[in-house]
N, C-alpha and C positions, 0 to 999 in steps of 0.2 A: 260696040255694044256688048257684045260678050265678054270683053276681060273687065268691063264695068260690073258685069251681072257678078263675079267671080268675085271682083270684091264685094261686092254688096252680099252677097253670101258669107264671105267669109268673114267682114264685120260684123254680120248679125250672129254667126256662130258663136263667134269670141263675147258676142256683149250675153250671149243666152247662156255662158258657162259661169258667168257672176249672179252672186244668188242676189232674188228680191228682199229690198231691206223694211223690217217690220214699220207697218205705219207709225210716224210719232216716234221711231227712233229705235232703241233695244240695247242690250248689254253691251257687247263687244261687237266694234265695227273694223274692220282692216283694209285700206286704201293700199294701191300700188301697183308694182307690175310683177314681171314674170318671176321674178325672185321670192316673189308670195304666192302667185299662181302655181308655180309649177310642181307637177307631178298627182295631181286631178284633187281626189279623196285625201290623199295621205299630204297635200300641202300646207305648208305653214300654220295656214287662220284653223287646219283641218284638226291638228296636233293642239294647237290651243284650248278651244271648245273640249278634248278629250282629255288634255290634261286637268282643264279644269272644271268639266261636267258643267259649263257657261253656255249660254247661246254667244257664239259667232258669226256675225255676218261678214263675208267678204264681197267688196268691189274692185279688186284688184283684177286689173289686167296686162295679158302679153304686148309689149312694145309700148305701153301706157308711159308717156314724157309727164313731165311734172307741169311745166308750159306749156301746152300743144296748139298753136298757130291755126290749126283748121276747126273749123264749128266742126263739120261732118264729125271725123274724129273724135272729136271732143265729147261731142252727146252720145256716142257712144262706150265713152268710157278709157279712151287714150289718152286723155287728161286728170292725172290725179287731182286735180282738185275738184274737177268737175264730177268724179265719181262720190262724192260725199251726198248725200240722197236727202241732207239736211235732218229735224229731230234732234231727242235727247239722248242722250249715250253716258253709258259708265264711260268708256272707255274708248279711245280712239287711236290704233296703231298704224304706222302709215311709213313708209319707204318712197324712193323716188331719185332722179337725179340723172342716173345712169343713163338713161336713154334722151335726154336733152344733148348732154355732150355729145352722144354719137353722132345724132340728128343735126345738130345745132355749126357745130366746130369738128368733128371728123374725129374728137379724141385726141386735137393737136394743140393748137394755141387755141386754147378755153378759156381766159382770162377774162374776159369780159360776159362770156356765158354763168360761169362760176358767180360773180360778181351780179349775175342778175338774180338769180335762185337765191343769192343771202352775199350782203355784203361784208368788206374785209372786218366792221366790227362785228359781225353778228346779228346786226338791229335791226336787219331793215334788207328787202328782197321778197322775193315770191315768197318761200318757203316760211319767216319770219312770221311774214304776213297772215298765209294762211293758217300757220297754227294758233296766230293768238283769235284765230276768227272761229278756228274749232272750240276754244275753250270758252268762249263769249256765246256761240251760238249752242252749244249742246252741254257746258258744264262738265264736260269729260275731262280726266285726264289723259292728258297727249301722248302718246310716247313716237318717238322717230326711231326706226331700227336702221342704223348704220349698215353698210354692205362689208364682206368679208373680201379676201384677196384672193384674188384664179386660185388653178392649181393649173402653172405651167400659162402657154401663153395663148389664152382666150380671146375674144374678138372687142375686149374691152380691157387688153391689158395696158393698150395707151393711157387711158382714164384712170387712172387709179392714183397718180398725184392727186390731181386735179378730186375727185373722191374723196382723198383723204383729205384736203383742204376742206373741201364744203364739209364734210362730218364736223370736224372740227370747231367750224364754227357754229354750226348747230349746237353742239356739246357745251358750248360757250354759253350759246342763249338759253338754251335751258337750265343751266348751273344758276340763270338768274330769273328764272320764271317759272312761280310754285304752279306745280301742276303739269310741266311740260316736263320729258323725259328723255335724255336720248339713252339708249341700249345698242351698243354696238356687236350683229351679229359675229364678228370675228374672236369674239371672245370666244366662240367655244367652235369654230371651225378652223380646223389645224390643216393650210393648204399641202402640208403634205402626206395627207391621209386622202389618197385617191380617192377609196369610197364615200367620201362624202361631196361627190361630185358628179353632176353626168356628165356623160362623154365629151360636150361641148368646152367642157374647162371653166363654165362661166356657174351656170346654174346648180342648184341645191340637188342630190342624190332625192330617193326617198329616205335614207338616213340619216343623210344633210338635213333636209325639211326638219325631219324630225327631232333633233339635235337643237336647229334653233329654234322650232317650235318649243319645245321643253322649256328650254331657256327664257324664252316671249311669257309663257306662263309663268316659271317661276319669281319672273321680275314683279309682274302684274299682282301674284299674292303675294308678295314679297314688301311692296309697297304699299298697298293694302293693308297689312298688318301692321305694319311701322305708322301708318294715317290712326291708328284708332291712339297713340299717345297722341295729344294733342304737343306735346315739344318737340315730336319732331316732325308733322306734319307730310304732306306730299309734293 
């Protein structure tokens, strides 16, 4: 009974550190895990909202699968897709992946894990799925931030083929679906600049955050201003 109590603590912790999302929806929402969470105030969705003087809402959380098998979990927020709160949104930015493989296949033979989150054309899989269900449901545009490579050898440095594949094919689906975007954060994180890394080798520094936070922003106005030609649209 007590190492029950512990978790139930410590799940309620994790789900009270994702903020409440405004009724009916709001500007900027961000789904995912620790890669967005981490590093409190100064994380990711944090650096967004400040770059661009936006309201940000974040649901992203620590250990959050993109699939996650258990309800319990689930409703609290360890399922990316479950943490979408529903509503209208400018914008909907969302990561994920990484923690299915762990969970799932050990980070070893992922072949058919891979293949469930988005198949070998791109069309069709979890991930497919639930983005074209964000753009139906709230009229946002999508965007998916691809994950960046360790620095040195992390606890998810098995994954990182397997990673590159599923981006990939996201990058695909998106290439043909106006509205949905992928931004891959390894454009502007250099895995051989320690600092932009914590100690772990996996997650974002607060410099790292900060770094593809900037980035996350600049894409977002970026796009944005390209949408008001109507030829070349978003």
């Amino acid at each position: 009974m007590h190492k029950i109590l512990i978790a139930i603590a410590l799940v309620t912790g994790l789900a009270a550190c994702t903020d409440t999302a405004p009724r009916g929806g709001g500007d900027i929402l961000v789904l995912g895990d620790s890669i967005m969470a981490w590093n409190g105030g100064r994380a990711i969705p944090d650096v967004i909202a400040n770059q661009t003087g936006r309201s940000v809402t974040s649901r992203a959380v620590p250990g959050a699968q993109f699939d996650n098998a258990s309800t319990v979990a689930s409703a609290v927020g360890f399922d990316i897709q479950q943490q979408f709160p529903g509503g209208r949104w400018n914008w909907v930015v969302v990561n994920g992946g990484a923690n299915d493989l762990n969970a799932d296949c050990g980070c070893g033979a992922c072949g058919a894990a891979v293949d469930a989150l988005i198949a070998p054309d791109g069309q069709s899989g979890s991930i497919p799925a639930f983005l074209q269900r964000l753009r139906a449901q709230t009229g946002a545009q999508v965007m998916w931030m691809g994950y960046y490579a360790g620095s040195g050898s992390g606890a998810f440095a098995g994954c990182r083929d397997d990673l590159v594949e599923i981006e990939s094919r996201i990058a695909r689906f998106a290439a043909n679906r106006p509205g949905v975007h992928f931004v891959d954060s390894e454009d502007v994180i250099d895995r051989g600049d320690r600092g932009l890394f914590a100690r772990d080798n996996v997650h974002p520094s607060a410099r790292g955050s900060a770094r593809i936070g900037a980035y996350l922003a600049q894409e977002i106005t970026a796009r944005e201003s390209r949408s008001q030609n109507p030829a070349d649209g978003l």
